[in-house]
C-alpha positions in Angstrom: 15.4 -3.5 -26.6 14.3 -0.1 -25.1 11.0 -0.3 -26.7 10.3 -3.5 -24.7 11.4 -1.7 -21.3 9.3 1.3 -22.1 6.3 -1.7 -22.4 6.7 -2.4 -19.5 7.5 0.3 -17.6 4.0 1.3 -19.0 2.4 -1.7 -17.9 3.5 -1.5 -14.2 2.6 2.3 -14.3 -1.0 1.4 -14.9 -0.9 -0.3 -11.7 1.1 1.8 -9.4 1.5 5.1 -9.9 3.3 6.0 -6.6 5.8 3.9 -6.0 5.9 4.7 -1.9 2.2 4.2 -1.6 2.2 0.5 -3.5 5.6 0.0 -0.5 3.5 1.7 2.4 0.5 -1.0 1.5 3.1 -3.5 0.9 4.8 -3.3 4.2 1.0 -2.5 6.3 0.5 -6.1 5.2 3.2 -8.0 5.4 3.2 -6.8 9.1 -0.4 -7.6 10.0 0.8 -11.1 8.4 3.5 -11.4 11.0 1.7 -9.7 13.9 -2.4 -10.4 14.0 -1.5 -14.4 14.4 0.0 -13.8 17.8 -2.4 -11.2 19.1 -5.4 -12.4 21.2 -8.0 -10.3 19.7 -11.5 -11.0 17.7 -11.3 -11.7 14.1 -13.3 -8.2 13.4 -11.2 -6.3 15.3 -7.9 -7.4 12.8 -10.5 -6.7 9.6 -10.7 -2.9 11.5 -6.5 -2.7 12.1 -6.7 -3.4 8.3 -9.0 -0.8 7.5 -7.3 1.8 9.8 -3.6 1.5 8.4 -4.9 1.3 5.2 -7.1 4.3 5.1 -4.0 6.2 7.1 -1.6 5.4 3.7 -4.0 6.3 1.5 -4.5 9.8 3.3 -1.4 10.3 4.0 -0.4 9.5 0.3 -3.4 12.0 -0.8 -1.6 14.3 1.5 2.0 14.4 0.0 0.2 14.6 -3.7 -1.6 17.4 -2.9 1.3 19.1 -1.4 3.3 18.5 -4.3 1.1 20.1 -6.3 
């Protein structure tokens, strides 16, 4: 039975590597999801909130690895 949770512990480590920056994106998401709806603001300006927090997770994740490092 170990060999099948090494499987797919390998599996989901293909995918995400860091565990806090697959829960940073996660939660970014989730709430934009809950938020944008209620904001009165253009469509292109929620695709740029997007694109903001997102590229602020992934520096800050770049960040932490380098640090570690």
């Amino acid at each position: 039975m170990l060999w099948l949770k090494a499987i797919f512990n390998e599996i989901v480590g293909l995918f995400v590597e860091d565990g806090s920056f697959a829960i940073a994106i996660l939660a970014w998401l989730a709430l934009l999801w809950v938020v944008l709806p209620h904001l009165p603001i253009v469509s292109a300006w929620r695709a740029m909130i997007l694109f903001v927090g997102l590229i602020a997770i992934l520096i800050d994740s770049a960040l932490r690895q380098a640090r570690q490092r």
